[in-house]
C-alpha positions in Angstrom: 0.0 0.0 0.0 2.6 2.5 1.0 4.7 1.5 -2.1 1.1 2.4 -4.4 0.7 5.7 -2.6 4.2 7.3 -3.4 5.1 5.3 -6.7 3.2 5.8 -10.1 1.2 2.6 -11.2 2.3 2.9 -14.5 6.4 3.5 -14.8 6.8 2.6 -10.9 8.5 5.7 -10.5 8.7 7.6 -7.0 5.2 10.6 -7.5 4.9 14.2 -7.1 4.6 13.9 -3.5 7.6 11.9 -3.3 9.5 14.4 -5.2 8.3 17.6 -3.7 9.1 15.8 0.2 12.8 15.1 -1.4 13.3 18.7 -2.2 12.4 19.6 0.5 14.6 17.1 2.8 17.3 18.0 0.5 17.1 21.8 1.2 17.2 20.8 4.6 20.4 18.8 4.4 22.8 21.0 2.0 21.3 24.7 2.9 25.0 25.6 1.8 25.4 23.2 -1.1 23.1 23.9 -4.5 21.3 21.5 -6.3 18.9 21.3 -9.7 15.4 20.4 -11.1 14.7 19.2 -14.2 11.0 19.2 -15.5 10.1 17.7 -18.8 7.1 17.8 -20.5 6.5 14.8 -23.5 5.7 16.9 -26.6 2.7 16.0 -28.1 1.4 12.9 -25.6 -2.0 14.2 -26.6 -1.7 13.8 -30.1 -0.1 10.6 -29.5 -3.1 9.1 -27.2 -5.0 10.3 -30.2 -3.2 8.8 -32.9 -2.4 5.7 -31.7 -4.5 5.0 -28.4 -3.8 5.2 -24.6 -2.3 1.8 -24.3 0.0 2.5 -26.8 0.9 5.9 -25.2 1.2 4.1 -21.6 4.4 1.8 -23.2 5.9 4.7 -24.7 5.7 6.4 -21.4 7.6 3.0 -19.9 10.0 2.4 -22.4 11.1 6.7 -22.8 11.5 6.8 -18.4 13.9 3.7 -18.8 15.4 5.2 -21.6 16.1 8.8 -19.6 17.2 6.7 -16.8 19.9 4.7 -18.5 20.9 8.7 -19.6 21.3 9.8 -16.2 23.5 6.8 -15.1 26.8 9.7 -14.8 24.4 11.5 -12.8 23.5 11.7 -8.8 20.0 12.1 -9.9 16.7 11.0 -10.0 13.6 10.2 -12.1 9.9 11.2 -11.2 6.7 11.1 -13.0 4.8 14.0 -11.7 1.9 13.9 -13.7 0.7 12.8 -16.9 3.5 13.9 -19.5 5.7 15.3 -16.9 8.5 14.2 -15.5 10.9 15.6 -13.0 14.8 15.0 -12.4 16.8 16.1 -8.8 20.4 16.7 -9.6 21.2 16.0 -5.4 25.1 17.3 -6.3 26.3 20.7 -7.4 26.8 21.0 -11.4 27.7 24.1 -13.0 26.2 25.3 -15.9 28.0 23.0 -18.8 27.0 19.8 -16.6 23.5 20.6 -16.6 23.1 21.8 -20.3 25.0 17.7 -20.9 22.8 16.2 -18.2 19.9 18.1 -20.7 21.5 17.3 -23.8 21.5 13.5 -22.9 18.1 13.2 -22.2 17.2 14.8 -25.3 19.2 12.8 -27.5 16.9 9.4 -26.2 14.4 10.9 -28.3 16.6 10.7 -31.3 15.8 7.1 -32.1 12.5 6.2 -32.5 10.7 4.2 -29.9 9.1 0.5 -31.6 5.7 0.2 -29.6 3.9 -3.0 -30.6 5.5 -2.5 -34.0 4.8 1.0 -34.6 7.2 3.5 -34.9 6.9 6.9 -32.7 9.0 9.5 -32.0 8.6 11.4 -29.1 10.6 14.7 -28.2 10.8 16.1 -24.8 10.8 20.5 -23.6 13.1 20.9 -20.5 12.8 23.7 -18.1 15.7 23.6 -15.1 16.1 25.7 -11.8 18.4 26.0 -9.5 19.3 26.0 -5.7 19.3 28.7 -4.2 19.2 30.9 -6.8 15.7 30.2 -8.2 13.9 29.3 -5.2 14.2 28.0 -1.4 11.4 25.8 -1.1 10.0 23.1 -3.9 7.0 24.8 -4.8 9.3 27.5 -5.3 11.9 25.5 -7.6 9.1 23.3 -9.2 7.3 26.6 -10.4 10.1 28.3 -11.0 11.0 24.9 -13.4 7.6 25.3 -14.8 8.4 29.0 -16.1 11.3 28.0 -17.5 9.7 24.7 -19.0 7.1 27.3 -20.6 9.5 28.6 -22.3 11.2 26.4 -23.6 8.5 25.1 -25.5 8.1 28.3 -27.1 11.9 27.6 -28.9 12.0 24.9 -31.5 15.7 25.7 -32.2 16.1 24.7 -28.1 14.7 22.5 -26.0 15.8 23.0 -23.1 15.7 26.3 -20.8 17.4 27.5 -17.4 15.3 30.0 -15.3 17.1 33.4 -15.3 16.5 36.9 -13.9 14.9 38.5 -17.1 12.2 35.7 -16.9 12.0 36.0 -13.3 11.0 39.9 -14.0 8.6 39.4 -16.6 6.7 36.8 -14.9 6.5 39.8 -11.0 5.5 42.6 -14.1 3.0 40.1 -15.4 1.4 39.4 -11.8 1.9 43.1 -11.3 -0.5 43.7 -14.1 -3.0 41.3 -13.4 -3.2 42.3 -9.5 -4.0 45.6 -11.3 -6.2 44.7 -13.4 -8.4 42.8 -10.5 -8.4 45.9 -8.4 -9.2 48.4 -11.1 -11.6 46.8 -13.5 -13.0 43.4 -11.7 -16.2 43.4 -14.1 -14.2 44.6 -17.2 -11.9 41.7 -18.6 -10.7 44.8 -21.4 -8.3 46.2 -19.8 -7.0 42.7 -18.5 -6.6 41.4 -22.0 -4.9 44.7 -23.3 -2.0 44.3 -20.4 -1.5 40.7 -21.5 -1.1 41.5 -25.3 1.4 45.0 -24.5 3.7 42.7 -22.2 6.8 41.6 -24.5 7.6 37.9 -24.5 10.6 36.8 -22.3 13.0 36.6 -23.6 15.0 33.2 -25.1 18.1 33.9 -23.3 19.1 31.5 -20.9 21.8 33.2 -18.6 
């Protein structure tokens, strides 16, 4: 029963609420020492349940975590499904920026071969958004939505597919919640001025310093 309650049925991978206690215990134990979160999104799952059926999507989803886990083998990490087509990596040691972008390059390239599911060939392609301890957040709501930002964008970049929350995004996103706090308090019955805000905010931007 416990093992049901903090493992997904289908991959047996440890859940959200397995991952979000780990950050958690792992801010607790290196409050000094900085540590990383992957989130990846399967592009397209959807389309995929669509095209070929659910079943068919459920062994993709098996075979492409055992595949990103044979990937993170160099790795101190560890794989989590936290919800349909997301899954999350912790990076428990410290890795500068080059480590992460080949921790993010390795899981991309499992995608480069396609996956054979009960004779059918599909290719499935993964977005990665990636913050960092302390920097980004200090609690794992804080990491996991700052991960989520970044995984936003970097869905938005078909020449990338993989994106670190930075300071530029972190301001965009305050201006945006700015705006909308505004908005409520100023015009709560008149969505026009809302939808005007969103549409004169400029993009964040694609750089990942």
């Amino acid at each position: 029963m416990r093992f049901k309650a903090f493992h997904d049925p289908l991959t047996g991978l440890p859940n959200q609420l397995v991952a979000e206690e780990v950050i958690e215990a792992t801010i607790d134990q290196r409050k000094d020492h900085s540590f990383s979160v992957f989130k990846i999104n399967v592009d397209r799952l959807k389309m995929i349940n669509e095209m070929y059926g659910r079943a068919i999507g459920n062994k993709l989803l098996i075979m492409l975590s055992r595949r990103i886990n044979a990937a993170l083998e160099p790795f101190a990490a560890e794989l989590y499904r936290i919800s349909s087509d997301e899954f999350m990596i912790l990076f428990k040691n410290r890795l500068i920026r080059s480590e992460l972008i080949d921790a993010a390059e390795r899981v991309t390239h499992t995608s480069e071969l396609p996956f054979l599911v009960d004779g059918k060939e599909i290719y499935a392609t993964y977005s990665i958004g990636i913050s960092r301890f302390p920097q980004d957040g200090a609690s794992s709501v804080q990491l996991l939505g700052c991960a989520d930002a970044a995984l936003r964008e970097a869905k938005k970049d078909t020449r990338v597919s993989y994106f670190f929350y930075n300071t530029m995004l972190h301001q965009q996103l305050m201006k945006r919640y700015v705006l909308r706090m505004s908005c409520k308090r100023h015009c709560p019955s008149n969505n026009l001025c809302c939808i005007i805000s969103r549409k004169s905010m400029p993009e964040a931007a694609h750089s990942s310093v």
